[in-house]
C-alpha positions in Angstrom: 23.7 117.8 118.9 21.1 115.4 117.3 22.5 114.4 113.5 18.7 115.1 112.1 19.4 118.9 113.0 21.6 119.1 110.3 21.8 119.3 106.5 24.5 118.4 103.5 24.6 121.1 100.9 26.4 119.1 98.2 28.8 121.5 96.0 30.2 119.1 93.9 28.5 121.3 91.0 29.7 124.4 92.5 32.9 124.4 94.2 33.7 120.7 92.9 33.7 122.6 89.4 36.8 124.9 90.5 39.1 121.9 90.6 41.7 122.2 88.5 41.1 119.0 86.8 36.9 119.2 86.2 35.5 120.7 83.1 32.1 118.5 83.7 29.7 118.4 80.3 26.0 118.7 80.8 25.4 114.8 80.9 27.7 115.0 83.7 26.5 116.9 85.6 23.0 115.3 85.5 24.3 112.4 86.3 26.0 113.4 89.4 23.0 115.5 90.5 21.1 112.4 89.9 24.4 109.7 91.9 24.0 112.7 95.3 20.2 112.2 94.7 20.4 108.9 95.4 22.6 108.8 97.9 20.3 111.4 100.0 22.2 115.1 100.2 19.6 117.5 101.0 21.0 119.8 99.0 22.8 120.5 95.5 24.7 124.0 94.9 25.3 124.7 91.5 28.0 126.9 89.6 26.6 130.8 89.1 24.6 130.9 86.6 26.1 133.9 85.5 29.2 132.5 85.5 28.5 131.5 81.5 25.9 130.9 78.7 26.5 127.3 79.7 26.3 127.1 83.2 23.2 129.1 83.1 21.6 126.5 80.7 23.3 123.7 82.9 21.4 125.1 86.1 18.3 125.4 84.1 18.8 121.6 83.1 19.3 120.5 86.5 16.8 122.2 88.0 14.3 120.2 85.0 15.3 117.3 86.9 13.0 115.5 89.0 15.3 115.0 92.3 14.5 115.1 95.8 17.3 117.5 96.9 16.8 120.8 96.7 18.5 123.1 94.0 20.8 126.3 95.0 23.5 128.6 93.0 25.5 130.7 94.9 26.2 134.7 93.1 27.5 137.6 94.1 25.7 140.2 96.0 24.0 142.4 93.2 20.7 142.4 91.8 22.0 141.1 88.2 23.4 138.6 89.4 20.0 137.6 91.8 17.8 138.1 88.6 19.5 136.0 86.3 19.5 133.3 89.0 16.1 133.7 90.1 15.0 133.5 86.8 16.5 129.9 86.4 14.1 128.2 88.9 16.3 127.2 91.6 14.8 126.7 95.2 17.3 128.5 96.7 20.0 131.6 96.6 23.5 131.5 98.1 24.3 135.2 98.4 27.9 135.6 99.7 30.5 138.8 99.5 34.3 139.2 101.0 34.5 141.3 104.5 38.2 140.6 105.3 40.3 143.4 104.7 42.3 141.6 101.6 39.3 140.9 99.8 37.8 144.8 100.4 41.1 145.8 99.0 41.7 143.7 96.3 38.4 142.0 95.1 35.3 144.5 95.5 36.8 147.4 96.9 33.6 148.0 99.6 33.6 149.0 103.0 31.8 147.6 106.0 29.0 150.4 105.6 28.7 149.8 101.6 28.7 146.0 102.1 26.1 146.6 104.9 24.1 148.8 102.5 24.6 146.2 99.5 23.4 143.2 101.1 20.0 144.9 102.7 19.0 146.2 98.5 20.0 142.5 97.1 18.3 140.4 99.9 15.5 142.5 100.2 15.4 142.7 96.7 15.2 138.7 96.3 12.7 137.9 99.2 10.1 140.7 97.0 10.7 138.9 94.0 10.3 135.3 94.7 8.8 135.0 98.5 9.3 131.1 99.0 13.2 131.4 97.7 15.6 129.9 100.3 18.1 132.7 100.8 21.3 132.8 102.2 24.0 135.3 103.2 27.2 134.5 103.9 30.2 136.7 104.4 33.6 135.2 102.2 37.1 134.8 103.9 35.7 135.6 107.6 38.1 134.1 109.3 40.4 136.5 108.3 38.0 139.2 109.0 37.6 141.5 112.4 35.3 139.9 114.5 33.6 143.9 114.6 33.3 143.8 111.3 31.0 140.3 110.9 29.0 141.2 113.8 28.1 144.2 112.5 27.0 142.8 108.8 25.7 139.7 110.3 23.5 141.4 112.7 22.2 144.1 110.1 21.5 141.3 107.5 19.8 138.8 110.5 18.0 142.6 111.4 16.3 142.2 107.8 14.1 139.4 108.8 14.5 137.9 105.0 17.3 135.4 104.9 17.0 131.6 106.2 20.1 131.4 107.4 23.9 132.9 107.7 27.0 131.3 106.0 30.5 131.3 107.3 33.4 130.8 105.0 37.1 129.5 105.6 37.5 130.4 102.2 41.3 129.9 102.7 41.5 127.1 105.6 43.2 129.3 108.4 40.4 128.5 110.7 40.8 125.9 113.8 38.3 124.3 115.3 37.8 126.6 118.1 37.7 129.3 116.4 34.9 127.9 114.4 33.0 127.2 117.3 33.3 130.7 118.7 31.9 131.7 115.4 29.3 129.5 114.9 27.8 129.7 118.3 27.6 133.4 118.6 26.1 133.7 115.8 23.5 131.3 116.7 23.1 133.0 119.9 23.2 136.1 118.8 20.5 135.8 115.7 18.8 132.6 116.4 19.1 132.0 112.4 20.3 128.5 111.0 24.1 128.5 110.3 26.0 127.4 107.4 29.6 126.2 107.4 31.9 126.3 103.9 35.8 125.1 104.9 38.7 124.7 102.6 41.3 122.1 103.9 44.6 123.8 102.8 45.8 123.1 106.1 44.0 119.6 106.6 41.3 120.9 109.5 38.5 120.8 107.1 36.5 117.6 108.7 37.2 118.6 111.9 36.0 122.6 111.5 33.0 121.1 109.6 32.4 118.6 113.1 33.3 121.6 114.9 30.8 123.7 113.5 28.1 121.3 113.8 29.1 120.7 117.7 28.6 124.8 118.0 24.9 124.6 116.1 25.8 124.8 112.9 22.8 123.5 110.7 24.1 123.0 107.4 27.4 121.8 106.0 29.1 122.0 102.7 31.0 119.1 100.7 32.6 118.0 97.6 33.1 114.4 96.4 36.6 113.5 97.5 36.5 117.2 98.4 37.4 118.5 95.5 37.4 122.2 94.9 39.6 125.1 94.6 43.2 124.5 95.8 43.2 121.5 98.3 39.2 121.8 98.2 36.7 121.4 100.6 35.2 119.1 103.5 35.0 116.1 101.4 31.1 114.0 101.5 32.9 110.7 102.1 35.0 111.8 105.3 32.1 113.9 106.8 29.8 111.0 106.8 33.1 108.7 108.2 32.9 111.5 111.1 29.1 111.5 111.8 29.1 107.5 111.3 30.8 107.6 114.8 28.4 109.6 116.3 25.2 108.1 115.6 25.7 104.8 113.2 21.9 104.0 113.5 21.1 107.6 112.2 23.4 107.8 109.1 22.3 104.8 107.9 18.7 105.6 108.2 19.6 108.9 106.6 21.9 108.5 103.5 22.6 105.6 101.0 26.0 104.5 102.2 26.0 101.9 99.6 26.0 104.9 97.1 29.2 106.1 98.2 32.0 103.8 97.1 30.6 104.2 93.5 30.1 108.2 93.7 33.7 108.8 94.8 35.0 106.6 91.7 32.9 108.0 89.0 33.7 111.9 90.5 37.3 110.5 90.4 37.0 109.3 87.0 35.6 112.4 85.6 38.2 114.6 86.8 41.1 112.2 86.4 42.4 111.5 89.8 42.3 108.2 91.8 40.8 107.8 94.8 43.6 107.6 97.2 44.8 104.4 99.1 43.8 105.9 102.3 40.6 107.8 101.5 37.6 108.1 103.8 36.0 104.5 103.6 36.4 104.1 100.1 39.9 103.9 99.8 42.0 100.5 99.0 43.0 100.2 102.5 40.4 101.5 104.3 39.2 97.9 105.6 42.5 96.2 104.9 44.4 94.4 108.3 47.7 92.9 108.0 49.6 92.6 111.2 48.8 88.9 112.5 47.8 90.4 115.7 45.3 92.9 114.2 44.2 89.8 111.4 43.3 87.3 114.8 41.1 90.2 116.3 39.7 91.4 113.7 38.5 88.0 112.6 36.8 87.1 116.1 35.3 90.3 116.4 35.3 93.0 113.6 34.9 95.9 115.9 38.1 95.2 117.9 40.3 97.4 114.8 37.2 98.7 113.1 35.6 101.8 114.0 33.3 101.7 110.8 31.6 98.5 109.6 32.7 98.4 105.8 29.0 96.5 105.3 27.0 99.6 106.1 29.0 100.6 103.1 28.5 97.2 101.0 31.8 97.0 101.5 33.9 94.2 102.6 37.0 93.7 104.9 39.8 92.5 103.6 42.9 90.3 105.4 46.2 89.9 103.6 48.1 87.0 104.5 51.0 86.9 101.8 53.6 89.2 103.9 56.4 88.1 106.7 53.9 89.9 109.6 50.5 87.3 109.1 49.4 85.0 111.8 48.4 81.9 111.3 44.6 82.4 112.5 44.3 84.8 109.5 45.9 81.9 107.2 43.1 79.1 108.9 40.9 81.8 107.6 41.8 81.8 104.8 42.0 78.2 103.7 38.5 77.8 105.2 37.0 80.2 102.8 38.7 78.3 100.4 36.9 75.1 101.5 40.2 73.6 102.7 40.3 71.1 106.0 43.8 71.4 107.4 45.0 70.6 110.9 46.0 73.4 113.0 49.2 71.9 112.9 49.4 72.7 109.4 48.1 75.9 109.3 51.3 77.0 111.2 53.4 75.1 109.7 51.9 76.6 106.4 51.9 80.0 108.0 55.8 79.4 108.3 56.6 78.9 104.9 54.9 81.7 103.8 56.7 83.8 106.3 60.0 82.4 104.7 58.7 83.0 101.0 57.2 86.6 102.4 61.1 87.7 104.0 62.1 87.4 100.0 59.0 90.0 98.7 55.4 89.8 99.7 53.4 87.2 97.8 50.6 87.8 95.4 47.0 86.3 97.2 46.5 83.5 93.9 50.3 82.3 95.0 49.1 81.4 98.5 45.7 80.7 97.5 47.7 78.0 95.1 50.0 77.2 98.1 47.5 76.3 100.7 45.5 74.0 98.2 48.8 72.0 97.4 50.0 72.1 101.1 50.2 68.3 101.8 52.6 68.7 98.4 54.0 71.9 99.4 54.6 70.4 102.6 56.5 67.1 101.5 58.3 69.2 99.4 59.8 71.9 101.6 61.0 68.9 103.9 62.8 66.8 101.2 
């Protein structure tokens, strides 16, 4: 798979806006359409404009913005719902109803024939009214629905000759990887259409469907910032680019703003009053931080030796702590050189000591060994009286 086969529809604005803490204000949604403009998604999905009177002005608003990513709304599979959306100005339609036995139950009560016979009026429907539109149909939950059952509206829908592409949804995150790419590449095979994965992470496979999927042809993925969505959310933007990064480095720098990232998870965090965790996807507090002395000496000869990802692609910089009973003394010598200090290797380890010995009481705060190594000679004279 070649990473310029692929697209990111960005649903921050969509599914982002089903987190339980968002409740994002026009402003703020302009300015995070304009923060995954700049970072380089090809797409934005937007909330259903039928959803309200203010998410239909908020898509309208958006759409008045002059970005480079294309703008889409995912609606339900009637003609209202297509109208009202069309009528907004969007580029594109995500069309998308349940096929899994709990959702034809419980949600819309349709068969396989009525959803069939549903999807040919709306789609055909949509392509008649605005030709250029980008359309696409997905199916909801179909991982939880008979494999019979998707062929059968896939194929009828692909049959149509009016969509751009299918969508498959692990609207509940049951799905494993293999199972993704079974679905991803028959479908391909079968309708020679462009393929769009949506995967919730409520049992942490997210990222690796969303890899998965792309592996099997898959042509288009969705995200969320920090993968926010409903429940645990969705494939998160950060992690997905962590993922491709190891692919093709040259290639996801050339395509996306990496710089961009650090600040877009922080101010989606902010909005929606989370932190970004510790161990997040590149952005995180630890996400370049070494502290075992045998990971600091490595690390500071040759960066790649425990780093898969270089944080500087990301403007990002590593960072070695040294006050803790496990540092080394190499990490320490580096250290007092960025401080501009000229100690003897003999006293960096005998340096590196006492800090061990303060450490085995409580790790030390960086100014305290910062002050430490600055006053050694002192320190030094001092400890041996």
């Amino acid at each position: 798979m070649s990473l310029t086969d692929y697209a990111i529809i960005e649903s921050t604005l969509r599914e982002g806006e089903q987190f339980s803490g968002a409740h994002f204000s026009t402003a703020q949604k302009i300015e995070i359409a304009h923060a995954l403009d700049e970072f380089g998604v090809e797409f934005l999905e937007l909330s259903s404009p039928c959803a309200s009177e203010q998410s239909n002005a908020d898509v309208r608003a958006i759409v008045k913005e002059r970005l480079y990513a294309r703008t889409l709304t995912h609606i339900r599979c009637t003609r209202e719902d297509a109208q009202i959306a069309l009528d907004t100005g969007v580029h594109g339609l995500d069309v998308v109803i349940g096929t899994s036995p709990a959702l034809r139950k419980h949600s819309h009560g349709k068969s396989i024939n009525e959803i069939i016979d549903m999807a040919a009026e709306v789609l055909t429907y949509i392509r008649e009214q605005v030709p250029g539109v980008v359309l696409r149909f997905s199916t909801e939950d179909s991982f939880r629905s008979a494999e019979a059952d998707l062929l059968r509206v896939y194929l009828s829908v692909a049959e149509l000759g009016v969509v751009n592409r299918l969508g498959v949804a692990d609207t509940v995150g049951v799905a494993t990887p293999s199972q993704v790419t079974q679905l991803v590449a028959q479908l391909r095979r079968l309708t020679h259409l462009d393929v769009e994965f949506h995967g919730h992470n409520d049992s942490g496979c997210a990222i690796a469907n969303a890899y998965a999927a792309l592996e099997a042809g898959a042509t288009h993925v969705d995200t969320t910032v920090l993968g926010i969505g409903e429940r645990n959310g969705i494939t998160p933007l950060g992690g997905l680019i962590a993922r491709l990064y190891m692919l093709d480095r040259e290639t996801i720098c050339r395509k996306y703003r990496l710089d961009r990232l650090y600040a877009l998870d922080h101010l989606i965090a902010g909005m929606v009053g989370v932190t970004v965790p510790f161990n997040n996807y590149i952005t995180g507090s630890a996400a370049f931080t070494h502290k075992a002395g045998i990971h600091a000496k490595a690390v500071l000869a040759a960066p790649e030796t425990y780093e898969s990802i270089n944080p500087a692609d990301f403007g990002l910089t590593r960072n070695v702590e040294i006050g803790h009973r496990l540092t080394g003394w190499n990490a320490v010598r580096s250290r007092a050189q960025a401080l501009g200090l000229t100690l003897s290797d003999s006293e960096i380890k005998l340096a590196t000591q006492h800090i061990k010995t303060l450490a085995d009481q409580g790790p030390l705060e960086p100014h305290v060994v910062d002050t430490l190594l600055r006053t050694w000679p002192i320190v030094a004279t001092e400890a041996v009286n």
